[in-house]
mmCIF file of the C-alpha atoms, coordinates in Angstrom:
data_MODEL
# 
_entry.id   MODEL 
# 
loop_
_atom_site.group_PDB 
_atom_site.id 
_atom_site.type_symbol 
_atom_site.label_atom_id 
_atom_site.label_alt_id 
_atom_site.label_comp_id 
_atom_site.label_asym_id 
_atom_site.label_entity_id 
_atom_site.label_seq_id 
_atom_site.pdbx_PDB_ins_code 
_atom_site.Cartn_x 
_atom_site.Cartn_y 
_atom_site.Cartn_z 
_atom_site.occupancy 
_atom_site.B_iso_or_equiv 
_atom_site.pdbx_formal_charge 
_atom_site.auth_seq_id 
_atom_site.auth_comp_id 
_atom_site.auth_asym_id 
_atom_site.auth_atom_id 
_atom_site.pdbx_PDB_model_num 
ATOM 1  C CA . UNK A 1 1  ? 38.870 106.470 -13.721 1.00 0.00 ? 1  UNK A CA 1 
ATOM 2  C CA . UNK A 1 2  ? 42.452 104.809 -13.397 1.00 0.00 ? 2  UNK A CA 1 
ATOM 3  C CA . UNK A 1 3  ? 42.847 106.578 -10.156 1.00 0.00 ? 3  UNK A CA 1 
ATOM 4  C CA . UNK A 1 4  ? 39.731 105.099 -8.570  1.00 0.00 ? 4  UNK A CA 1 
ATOM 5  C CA . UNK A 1 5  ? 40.472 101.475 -9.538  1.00 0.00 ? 5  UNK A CA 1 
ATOM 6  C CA . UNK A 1 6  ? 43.907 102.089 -7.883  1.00 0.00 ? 6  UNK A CA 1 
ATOM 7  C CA . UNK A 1 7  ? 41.471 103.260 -4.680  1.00 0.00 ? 7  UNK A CA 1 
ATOM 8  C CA . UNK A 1 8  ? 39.324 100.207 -4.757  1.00 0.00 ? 8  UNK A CA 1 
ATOM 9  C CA . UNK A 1 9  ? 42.111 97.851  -5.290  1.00 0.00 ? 9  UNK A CA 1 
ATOM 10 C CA . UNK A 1 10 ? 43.990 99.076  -2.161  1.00 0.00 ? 10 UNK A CA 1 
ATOM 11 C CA . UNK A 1 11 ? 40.977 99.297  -0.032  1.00 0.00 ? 11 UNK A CA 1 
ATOM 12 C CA . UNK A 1 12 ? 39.645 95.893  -0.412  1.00 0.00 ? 12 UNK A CA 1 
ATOM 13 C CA . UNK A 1 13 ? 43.344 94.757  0.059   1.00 0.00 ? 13 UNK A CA 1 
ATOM 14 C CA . UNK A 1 14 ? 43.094 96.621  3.622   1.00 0.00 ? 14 UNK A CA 1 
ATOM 15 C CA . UNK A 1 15 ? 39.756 94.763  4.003   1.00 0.00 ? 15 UNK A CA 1 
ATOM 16 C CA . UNK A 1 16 ? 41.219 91.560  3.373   1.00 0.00 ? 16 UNK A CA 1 
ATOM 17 C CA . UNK A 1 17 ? 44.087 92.113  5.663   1.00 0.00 ? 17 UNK A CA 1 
ATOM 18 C CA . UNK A 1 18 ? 41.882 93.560  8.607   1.00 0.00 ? 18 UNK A CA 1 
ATOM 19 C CA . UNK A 1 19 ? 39.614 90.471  8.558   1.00 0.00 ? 19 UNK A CA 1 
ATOM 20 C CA . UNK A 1 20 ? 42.850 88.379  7.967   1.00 0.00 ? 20 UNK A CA 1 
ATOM 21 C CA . UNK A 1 21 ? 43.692 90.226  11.151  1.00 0.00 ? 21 UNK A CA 1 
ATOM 22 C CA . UNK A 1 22 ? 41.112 89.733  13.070  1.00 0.00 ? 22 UNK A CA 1 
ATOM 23 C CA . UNK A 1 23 ? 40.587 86.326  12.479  1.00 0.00 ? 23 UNK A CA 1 
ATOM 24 C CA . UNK A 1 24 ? 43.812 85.680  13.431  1.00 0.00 ? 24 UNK A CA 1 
ATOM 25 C CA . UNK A 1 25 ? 42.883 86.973  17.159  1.00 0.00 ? 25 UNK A CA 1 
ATOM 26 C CA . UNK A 1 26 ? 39.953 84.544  16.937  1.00 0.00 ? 26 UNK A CA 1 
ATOM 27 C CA . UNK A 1 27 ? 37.424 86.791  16.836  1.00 0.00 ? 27 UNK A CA 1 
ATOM 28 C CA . UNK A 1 28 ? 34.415 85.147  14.896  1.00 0.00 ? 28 UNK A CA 1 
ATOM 29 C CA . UNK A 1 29 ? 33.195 85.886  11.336  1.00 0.00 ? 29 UNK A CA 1 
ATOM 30 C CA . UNK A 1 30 ? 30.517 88.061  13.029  1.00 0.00 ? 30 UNK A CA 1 
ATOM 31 C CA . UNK A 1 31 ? 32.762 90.449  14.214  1.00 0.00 ? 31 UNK A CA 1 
ATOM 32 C CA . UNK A 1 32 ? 33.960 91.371  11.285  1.00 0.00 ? 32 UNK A CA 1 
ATOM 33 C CA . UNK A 1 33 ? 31.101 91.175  8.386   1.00 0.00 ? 33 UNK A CA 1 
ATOM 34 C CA . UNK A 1 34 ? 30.629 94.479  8.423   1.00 0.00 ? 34 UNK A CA 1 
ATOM 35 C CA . UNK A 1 35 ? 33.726 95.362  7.473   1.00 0.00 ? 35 UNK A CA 1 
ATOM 36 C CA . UNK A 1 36 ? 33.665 96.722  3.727   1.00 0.00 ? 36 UNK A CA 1 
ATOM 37 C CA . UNK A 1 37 ? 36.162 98.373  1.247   1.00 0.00 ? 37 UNK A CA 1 
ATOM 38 C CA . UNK A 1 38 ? 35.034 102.293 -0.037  1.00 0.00 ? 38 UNK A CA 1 
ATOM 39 C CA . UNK A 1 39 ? 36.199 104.265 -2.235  1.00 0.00 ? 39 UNK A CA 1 
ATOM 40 C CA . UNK A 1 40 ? 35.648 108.350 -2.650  1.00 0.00 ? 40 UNK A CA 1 
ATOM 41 C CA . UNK A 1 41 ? 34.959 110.147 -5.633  1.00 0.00 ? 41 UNK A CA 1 
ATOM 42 C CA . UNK A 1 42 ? 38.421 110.996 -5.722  1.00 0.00 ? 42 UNK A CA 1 
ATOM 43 C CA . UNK A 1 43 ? 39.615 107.568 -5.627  1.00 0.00 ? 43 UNK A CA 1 
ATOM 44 C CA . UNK A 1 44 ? 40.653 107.743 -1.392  1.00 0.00 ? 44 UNK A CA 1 
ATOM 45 C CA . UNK A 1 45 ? 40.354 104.627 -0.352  1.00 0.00 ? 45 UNK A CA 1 
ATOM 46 C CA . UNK A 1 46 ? 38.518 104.078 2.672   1.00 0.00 ? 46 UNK A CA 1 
ATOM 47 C CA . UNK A 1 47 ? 37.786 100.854 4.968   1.00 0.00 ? 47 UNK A CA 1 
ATOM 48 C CA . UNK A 1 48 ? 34.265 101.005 6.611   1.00 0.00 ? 48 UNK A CA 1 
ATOM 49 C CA . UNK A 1 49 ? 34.814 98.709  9.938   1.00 0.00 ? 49 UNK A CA 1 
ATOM 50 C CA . UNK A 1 50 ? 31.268 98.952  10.778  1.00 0.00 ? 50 UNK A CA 1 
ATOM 51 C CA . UNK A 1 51 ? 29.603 98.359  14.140  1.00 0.00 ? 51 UNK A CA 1 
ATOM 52 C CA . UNK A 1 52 ? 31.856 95.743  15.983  1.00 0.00 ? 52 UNK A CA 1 
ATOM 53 C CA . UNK A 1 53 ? 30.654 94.443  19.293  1.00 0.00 ? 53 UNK A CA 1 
ATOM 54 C CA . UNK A 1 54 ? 32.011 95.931  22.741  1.00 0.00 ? 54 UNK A CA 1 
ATOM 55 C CA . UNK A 1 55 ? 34.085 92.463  24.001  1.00 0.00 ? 55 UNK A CA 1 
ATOM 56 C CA . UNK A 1 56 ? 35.612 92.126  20.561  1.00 0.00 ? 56 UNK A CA 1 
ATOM 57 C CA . UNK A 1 57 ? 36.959 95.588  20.318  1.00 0.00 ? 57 UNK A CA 1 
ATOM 58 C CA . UNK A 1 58 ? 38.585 95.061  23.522  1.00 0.00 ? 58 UNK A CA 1 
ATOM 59 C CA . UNK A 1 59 ? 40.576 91.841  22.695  1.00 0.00 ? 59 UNK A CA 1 
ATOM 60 C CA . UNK A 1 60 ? 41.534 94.200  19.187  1.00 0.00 ? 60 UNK A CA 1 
ATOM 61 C CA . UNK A 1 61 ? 42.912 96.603  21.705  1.00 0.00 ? 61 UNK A CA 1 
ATOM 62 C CA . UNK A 1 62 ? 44.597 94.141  23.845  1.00 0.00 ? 62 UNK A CA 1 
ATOM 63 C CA . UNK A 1 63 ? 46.130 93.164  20.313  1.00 0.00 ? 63 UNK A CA 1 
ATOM 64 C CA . UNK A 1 64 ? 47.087 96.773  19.538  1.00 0.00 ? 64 UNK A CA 1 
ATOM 65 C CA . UNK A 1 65 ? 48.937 97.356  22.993  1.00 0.00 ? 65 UNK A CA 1 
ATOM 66 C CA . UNK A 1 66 ? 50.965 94.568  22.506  1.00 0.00 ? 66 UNK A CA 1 
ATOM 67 C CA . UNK A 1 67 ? 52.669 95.697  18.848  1.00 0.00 ? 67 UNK A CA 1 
ATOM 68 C CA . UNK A 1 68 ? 52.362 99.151  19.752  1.00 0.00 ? 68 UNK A CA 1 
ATOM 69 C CA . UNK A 1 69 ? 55.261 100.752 17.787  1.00 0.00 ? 69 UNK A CA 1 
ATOM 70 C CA . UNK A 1 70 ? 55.910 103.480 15.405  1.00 0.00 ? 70 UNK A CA 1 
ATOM 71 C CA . UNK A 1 71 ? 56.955 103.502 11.930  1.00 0.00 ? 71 UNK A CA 1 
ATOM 72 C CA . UNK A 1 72 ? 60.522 104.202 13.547  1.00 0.00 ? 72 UNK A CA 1 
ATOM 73 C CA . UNK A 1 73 ? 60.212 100.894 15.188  1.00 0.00 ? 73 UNK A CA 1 
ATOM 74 C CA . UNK A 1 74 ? 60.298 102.986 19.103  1.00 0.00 ? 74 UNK A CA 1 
ATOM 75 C CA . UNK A 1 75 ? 56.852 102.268 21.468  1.00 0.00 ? 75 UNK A CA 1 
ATOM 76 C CA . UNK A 1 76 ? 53.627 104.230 20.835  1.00 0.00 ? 76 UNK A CA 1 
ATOM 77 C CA . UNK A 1 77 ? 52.698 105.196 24.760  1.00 0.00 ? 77 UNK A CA 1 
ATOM 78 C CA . UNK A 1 78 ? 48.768 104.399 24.895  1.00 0.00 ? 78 UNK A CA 1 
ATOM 79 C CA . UNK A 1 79 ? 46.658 106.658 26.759  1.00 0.00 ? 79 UNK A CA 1 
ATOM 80 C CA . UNK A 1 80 ? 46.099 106.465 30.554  1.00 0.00 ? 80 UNK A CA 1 
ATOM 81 C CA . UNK A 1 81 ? 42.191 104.931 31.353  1.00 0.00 ? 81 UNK A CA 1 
ATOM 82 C CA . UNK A 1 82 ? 42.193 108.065 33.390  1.00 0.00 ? 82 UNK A CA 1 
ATOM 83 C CA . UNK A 1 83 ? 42.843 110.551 30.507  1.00 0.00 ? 83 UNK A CA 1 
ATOM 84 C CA . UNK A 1 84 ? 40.025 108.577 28.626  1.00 0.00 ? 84 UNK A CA 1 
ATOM 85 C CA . UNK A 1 85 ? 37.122 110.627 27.497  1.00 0.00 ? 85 UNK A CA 1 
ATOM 86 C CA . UNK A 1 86 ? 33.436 109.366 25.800  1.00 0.00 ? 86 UNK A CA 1 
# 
């Protein structure tokens, strides 16, 4: 049971920081509602982003590009719009 209270408490204090997060872009509250902390029966925790609107999920990429870096602190390349597949 210990090991799935650990999982909840560090996936609703990934929630919190991805709506801290995306506030911080200025995205409104309605981007981000659906966001929700989850836990598996194994005590994984999970964040559930939900459905976030098209033009908001751009401006979180736009983010992303910008602090693009590893753990090792070197540049993540981002994929080419050409190699992009649906």
């Amino acid at each position: 049971m210990q090991t799935w209270r650990d999982g909840r408490t560090a996936a609703l204090s990934a929630s919190d920081a991805m709506r801290e997060v995306l506030a911080s872009l200025g995205l409104p509250e309605s981007a981000y509602a659906a966001i929700r902390p989850q836990v598996t029966p194994r005590g994984e925790p999970l964040v559930h982003l939900g459905s976030i609107p098209a033009a908001h999920v751009e401006q979180i990429a736009e983010a992303l590009r910008g602090t693009g870096h590893s753990p090792s602190g070197t540049a993540v390349p981002f994929p080419s719009e050409s190699r992009r597949t649906r």
